[in-house]
C-alpha positions in Angstrom: -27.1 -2.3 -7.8 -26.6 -4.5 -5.1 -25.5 -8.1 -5.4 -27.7 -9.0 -2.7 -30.7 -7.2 -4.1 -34.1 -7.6 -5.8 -33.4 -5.5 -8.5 -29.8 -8.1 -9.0 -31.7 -11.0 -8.4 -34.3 -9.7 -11.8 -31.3 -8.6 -13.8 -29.3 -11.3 -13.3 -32.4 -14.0 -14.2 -33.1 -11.9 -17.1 -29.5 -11.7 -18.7 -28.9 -15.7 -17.6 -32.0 -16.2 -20.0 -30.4 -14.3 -22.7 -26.9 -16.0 -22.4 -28.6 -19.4 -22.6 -30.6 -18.2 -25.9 -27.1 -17.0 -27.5 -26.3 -19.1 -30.1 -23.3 -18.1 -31.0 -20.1 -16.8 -29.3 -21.0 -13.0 -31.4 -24.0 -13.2 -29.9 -23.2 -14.1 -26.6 -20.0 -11.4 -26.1 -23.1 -9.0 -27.2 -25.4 -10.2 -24.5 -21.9 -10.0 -21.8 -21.6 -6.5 -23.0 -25.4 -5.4 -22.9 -25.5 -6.9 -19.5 -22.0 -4.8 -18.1 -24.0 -1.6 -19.3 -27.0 -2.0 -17.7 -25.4 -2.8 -14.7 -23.3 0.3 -14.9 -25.3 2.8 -15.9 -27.8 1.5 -13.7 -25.6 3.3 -10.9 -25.0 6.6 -13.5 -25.6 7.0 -17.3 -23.1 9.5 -17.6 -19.9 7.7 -16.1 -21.0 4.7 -19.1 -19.5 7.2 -21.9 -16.4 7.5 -19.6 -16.2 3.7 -19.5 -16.7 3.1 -23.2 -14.2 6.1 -24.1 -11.8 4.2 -22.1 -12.3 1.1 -24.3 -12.2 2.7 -27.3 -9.0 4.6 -26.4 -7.8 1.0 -25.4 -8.6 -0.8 -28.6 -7.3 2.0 -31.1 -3.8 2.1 -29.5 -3.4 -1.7 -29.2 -4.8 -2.3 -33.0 -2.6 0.9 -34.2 0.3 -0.6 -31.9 0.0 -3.7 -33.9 -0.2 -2.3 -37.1 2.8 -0.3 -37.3 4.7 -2.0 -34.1 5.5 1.7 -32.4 5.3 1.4 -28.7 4.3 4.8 -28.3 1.0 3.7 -29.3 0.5 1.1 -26.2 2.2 4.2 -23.5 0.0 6.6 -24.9 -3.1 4.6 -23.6 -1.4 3.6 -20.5 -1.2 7.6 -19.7 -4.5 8.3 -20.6 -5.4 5.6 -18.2 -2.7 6.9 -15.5 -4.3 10.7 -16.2 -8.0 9.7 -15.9 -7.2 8.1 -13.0 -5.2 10.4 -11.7 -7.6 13.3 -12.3 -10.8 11.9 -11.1 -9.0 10.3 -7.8 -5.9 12.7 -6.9 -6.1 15.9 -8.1 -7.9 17.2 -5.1 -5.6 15.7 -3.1 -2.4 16.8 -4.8 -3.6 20.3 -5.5 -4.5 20.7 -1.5 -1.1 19.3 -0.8 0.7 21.2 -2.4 -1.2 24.6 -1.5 -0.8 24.0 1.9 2.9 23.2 1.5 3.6 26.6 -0.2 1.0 28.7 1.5 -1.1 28.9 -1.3 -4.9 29.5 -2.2 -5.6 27.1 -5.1 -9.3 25.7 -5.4 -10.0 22.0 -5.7 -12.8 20.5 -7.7 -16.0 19.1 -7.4 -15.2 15.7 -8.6 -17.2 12.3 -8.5 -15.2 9.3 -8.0 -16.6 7.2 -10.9 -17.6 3.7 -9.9 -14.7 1.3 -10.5 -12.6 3.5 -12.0 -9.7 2.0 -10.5 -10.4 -1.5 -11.4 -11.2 -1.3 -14.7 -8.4 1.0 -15.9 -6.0 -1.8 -14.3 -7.7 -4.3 -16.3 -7.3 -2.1 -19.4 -3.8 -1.4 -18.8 -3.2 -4.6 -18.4 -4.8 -5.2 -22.1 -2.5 -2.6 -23.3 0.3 -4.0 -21.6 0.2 -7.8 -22.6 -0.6 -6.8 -26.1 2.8 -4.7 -25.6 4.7 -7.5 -24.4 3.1 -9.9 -27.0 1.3 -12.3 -24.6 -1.9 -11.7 -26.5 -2.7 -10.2 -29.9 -4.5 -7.4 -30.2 -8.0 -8.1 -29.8 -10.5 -7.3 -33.1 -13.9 -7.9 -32.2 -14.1 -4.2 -30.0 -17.9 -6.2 -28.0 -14.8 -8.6 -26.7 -12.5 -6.3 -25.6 -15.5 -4.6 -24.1 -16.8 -7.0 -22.4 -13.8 -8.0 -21.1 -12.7 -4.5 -19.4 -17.1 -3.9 -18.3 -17.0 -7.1 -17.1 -20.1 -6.4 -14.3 -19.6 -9.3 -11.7 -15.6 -7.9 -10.9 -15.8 -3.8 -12.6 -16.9 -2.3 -8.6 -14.5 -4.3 -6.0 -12.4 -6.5 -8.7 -10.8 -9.1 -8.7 -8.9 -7.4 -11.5 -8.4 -10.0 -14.1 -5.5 -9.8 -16.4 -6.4 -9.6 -20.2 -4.6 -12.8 -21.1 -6.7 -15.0 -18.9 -9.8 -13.5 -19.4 -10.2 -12.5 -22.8 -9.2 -16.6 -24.6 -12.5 -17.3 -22.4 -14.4 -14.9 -24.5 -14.1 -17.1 -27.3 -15.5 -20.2 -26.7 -19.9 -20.5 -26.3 -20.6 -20.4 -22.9 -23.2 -22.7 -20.6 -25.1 -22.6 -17.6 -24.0 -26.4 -16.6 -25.0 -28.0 -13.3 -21.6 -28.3 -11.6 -20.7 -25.1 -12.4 -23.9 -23.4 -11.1 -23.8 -25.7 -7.7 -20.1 -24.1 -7.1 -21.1 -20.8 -8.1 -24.3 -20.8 -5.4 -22.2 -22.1 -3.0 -19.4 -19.7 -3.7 -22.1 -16.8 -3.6 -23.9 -18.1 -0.3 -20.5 -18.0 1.3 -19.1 -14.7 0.3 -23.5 -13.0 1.7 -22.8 -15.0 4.7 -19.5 -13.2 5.1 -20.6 -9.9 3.9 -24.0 -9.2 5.6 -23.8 -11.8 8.4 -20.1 -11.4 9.6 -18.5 -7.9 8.1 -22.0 -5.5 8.9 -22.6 -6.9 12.1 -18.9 -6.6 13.2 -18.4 -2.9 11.7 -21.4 -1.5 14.1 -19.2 -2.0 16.9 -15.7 -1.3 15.1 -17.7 2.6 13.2 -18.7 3.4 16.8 -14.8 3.1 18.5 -13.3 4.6 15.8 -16.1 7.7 15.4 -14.8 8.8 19.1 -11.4 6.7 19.9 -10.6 8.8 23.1 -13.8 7.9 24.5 -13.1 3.9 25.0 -10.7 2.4 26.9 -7.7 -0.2 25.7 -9.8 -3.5 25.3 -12.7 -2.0 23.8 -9.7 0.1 21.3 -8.0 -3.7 21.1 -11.4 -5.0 20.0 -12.3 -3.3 17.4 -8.5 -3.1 15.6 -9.3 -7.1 15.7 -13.1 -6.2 14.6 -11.5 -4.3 11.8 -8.9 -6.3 10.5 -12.1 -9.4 10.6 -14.3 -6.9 8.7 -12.4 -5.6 5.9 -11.1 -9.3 5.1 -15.1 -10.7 5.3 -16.3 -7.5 3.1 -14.0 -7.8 0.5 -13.3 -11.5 0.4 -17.0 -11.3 0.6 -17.5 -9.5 -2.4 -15.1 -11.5 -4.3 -16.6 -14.6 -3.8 -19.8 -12.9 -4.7 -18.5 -11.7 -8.0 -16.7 -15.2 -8.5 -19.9 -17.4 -7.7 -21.5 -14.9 -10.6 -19.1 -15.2 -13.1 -18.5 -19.4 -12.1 -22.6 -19.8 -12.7 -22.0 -18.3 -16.2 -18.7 -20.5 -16.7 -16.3 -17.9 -16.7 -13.2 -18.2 -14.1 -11.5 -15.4 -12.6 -9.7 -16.7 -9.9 -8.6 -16.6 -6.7 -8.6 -13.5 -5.0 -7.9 -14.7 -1.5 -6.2 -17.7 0.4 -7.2 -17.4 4.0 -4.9 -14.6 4.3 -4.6 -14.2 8.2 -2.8 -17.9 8.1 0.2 -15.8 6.9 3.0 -16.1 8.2 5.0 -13.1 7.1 4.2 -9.8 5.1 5.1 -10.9 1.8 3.1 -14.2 2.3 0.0 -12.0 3.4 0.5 -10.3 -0.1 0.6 -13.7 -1.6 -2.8 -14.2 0.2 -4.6 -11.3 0.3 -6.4 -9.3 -2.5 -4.2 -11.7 -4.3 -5.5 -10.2 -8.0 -4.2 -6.5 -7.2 -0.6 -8.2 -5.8 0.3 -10.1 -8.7 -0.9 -6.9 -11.0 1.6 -5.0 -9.2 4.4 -7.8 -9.3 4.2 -8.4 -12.8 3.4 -4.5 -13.8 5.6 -2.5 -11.7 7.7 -4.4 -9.4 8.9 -6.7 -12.5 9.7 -4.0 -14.9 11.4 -1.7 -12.4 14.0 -4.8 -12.0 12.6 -6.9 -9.6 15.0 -8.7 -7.6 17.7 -9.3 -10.9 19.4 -6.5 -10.0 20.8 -6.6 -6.9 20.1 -6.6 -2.7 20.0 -3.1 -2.6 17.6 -2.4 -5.5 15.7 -5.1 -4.8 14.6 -3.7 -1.5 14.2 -0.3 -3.4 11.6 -2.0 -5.7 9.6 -4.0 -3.1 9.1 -0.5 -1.0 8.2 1.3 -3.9 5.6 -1.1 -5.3 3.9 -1.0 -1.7 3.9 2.7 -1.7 2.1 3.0 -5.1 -0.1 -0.3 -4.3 -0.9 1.9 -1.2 -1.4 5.2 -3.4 -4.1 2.9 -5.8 -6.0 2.6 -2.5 -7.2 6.2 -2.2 -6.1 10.0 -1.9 -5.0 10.4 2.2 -1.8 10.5 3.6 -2.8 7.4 5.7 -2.9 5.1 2.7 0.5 6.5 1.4 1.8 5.5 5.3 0.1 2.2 5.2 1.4 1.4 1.7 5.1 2.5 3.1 4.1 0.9 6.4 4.1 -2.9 4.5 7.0 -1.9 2.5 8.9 -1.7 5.2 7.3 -4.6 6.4 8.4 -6.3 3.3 11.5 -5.2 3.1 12.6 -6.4 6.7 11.4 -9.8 6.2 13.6 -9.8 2.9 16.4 -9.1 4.8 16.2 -11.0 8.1 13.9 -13.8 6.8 14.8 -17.4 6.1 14.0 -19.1 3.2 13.6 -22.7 2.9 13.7 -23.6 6.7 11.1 -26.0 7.9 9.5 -24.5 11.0 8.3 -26.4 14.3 4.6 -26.3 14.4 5.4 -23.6 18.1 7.2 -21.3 15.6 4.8 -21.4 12.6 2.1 -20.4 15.4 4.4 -17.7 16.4 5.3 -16.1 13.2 1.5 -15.9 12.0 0.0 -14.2 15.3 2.9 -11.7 15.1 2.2 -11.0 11.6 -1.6 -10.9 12.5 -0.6 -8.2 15.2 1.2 -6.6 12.6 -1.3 -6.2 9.5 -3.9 -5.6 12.0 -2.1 -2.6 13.8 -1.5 -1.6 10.1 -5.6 -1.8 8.9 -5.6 1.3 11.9 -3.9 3.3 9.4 -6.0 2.1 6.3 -9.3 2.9 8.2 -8.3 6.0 9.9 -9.9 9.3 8.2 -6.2 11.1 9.2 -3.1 10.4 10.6 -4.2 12.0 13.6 -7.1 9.5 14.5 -4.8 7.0 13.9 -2.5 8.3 16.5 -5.3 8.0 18.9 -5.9 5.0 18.4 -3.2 3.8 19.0 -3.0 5.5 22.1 -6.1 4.4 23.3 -4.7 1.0 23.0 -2.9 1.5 26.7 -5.8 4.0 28.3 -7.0 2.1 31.5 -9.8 4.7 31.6 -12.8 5.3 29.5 -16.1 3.2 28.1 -15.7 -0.7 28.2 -17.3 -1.8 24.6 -16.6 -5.6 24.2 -18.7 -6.5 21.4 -20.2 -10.1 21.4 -20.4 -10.3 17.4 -16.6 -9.6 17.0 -15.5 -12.5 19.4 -18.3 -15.1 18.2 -17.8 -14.2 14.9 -13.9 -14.4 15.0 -13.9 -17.8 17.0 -15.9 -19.2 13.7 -13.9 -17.3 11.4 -10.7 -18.6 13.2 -12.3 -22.5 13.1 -13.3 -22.3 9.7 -9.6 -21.5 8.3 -8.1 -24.1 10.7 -10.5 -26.6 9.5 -9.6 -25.7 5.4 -5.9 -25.3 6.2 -5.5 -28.9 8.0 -8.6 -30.9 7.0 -9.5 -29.6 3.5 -5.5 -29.0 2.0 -6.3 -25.6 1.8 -9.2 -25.4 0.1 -12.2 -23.6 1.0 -14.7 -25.1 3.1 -17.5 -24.2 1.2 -16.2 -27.1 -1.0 -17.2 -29.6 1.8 -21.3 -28.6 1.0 -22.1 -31.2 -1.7 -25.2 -29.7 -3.4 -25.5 -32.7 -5.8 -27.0 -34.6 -3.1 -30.0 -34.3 -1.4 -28.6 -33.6 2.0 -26.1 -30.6 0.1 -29.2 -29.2 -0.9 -30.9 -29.0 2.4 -27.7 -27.7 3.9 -27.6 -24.6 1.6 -31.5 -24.2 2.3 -30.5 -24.0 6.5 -27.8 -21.7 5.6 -30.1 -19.5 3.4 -32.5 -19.3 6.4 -30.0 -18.7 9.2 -28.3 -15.4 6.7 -31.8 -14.6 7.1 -31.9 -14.6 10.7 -28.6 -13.0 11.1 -27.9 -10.7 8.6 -27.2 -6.8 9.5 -30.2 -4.9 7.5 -28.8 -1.6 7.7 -27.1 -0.1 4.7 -24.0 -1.0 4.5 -22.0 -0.5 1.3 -19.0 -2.4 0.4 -15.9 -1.3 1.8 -14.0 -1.1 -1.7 -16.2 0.1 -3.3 -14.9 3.6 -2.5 -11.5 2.5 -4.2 
């Protein structure tokens, strides 16, 4: 079910009815939940029994856990989490591997990728874990816990919201209030505009290079690495601001998922900034717990590569996102090592550093979108072919230029904030605004289909 469709637009009236009927927090975690599974199974019944068993494997082992205080309780569930996911996203891809590595005939299965698998089993891992750690109790009311781990507006493309800032907001009765929905249309308006206007009408140009790489020449290649790297960042910040206008209209906060990312100005600021949800899951799950940095330069460097290899494993089954999770480990690791910390730059070298880490995480989204290693190659190749079909696509440099103005204008004018904050809808003339912008998205969106990019993850 598409956020930006009919059928959405119906459900979400109807369940926005029944929240504001709730009268009491029971009822409303109960109208949260029915909601989550109707929007799941809306997209398959049968994956819904996965989902619940996945709660209810959750909720035994933290309740057990707390009971008689044996850990083994909490890292059982964390495996079957780890083996679920593993099963349903890599066995195909470690069984071929390792068939072709020893000459082997072993089959692979049939297996359907269920939808937002990997989200919600880091948000229930993260339950599991934060009870573990004794950030939060173990949660009784099994319709909380649910509705925390279903939740419908983040389970497809996240953000993936720890348990100990989403669940305390379970427990209070919840409000459609004015301000709230006016931030949360605004919020939504901006992540369609981004998603339908900007991403879809960039990635026509960017699916046709990379469908036949040696066919284009170097500027058409060079435009659509930039087209890429501006339409994975307007899909999925698109989506999250969708899902975050949702859940903001219902008076829930999930966060920020991403601070205009491409004003980076190295690769561990770019994981500050980017998919900002998945990084700090990471940092305080993995990179944390394997020692962080308190134990040493060496291991340090160790643990920074390793939690970009496995952040790039979480992405999908293909060699390329193993290399492009090793790819910003490296990344990460060099600026560790030859960075300076706490040196105030000149404007000329702030400039500098975040184009040359733009050229960077750009040349690495080849590797993320490439189907194999060897496309990849070609593309790059391409990138210094004087010969071939000139494709300079008129969306991709319109559509940068404003995507370009718009963070220089919330980085030096707005303190960083986004500049859909500047659209007052309390006023008359915030209100007419939004109806112009509703009416040009109109105009411009893409109407092909179009899914969101990951979704697939």
């Amino acid at each position: 079910m598409s956020f930006y469709s009919l059928n959405f637009l119906l459900f979400f009236l109807a369940a926005t009815g029944l929240v504001q009927l709730s009268k009491t927090v029971k009822a409303q975690r109960c109208v949260f939940l029915l909601a989550n599974a109707v929007f799941y199974a809306y997209w398959d019944m049968r994956f819904l029994l996965l989902l619940l068993g996945v709660i209810g494997v959750c909720y035994a082992a933290a309740r057990l856990f707390e009971y008689g205080g044996k850990p083994a309780w909490i890292y059982g569930g964390v495996v079957v989490c780890l083996a679920l996911l593993g099963f349903c996203k890599y066995y195909n891809f470690f069984i071929s591997s390792f068939a072709r590595a020893f000459g082997l005939g072993l089959g692979t299965l049939n297996i359907i990728l269920p939808l937002g698998i990997s989200f919600y089993l880091f948000q229930a891992m993260s339950y599991l874990l934060d009870v573990k750690k004794g950030t939060i109790p173990a949660e009784r009311d099994f319709v909380a816990l649910a509705a925390y781990i279903s939740f419908f507006p983040q389970i497809t493309s996240g953000p993936i919201v720890k348990a100990h800032d989403f669940l305390p907001q379970l427990e209070r009765l919840h409000r459609v209030k004015k301000e709230n929905l006016y931030l949360g249309v605004t919020r939504f308006v901006t992540g369609l505009t981004k998603k339908v206007v900007f991403a879809d009408r960039i990635g026509v140009a960017v699916n046709a290079v990379f469908a036949a790489p040696a066919a284009y020449n170097g500027l058409s290649i060079a435009m659509a690495v930039i087209g890429y790297a501006l339409q994975i960042y307007c899909d999925f910040s698109g989506y999250s601001d969708m899902a975050i206008g949702i859940a903001t209209i219902w008076d829930f906060d999930l966060g920020k998922n991403f601070n205009m990312p491409y004003l980076a100005e190295n690769p561990s600021d770019f994981w500050r900034r980017w998919h900002i949800s998945l990084s700090t899951w990471f940092r305080d799950y993995v990179y944390i717990p394997l020692g962080g940095s308190r134990r040493g330069k060496f291991r340090t460097y160790v643990n920074l590569f390793l939690t970009m290899l496995l952040s790039g494993l979480w992405h999908g089954a293909n060699a390329t996102f193993l290399v492009w999770g090793a790819y910003h480990g490296i990344g990460c690791v060099v600026h560790r090592l030859f960075g300076r910390r706490g040196v105030r730059k000149k404007p000329w070298q702030t400039a500098l550093c975040t184009a040359a880490n733009c050229l960077f995480v750009s040349l690495g989204w080849v590797i993320f979108r490439a189907d194999s290693m060897a496309q990849a190659m070609e593309v790059f190749r391409g990138l210094f072919r004087a010969t071939g079909i000139c494709y300079v696509n008129v969306f991709t440099v319109v559509y940068g230029g404003i995507i370009a103005l718009t963070h220089l204008y919330a980085r030096f004018r707005l303190d960083g904030n986004a500049p859909e904050t500047a659209l007052k809808l309390d006023t008359f003339r915030g209100k007419l605004g939004l109806c112009v912008w509703g009416f040009l998205i109109a105009m411009l969106m893409y109407c092909g289909n179009s899914a969101f990019i990951y979704a697939n993850f």
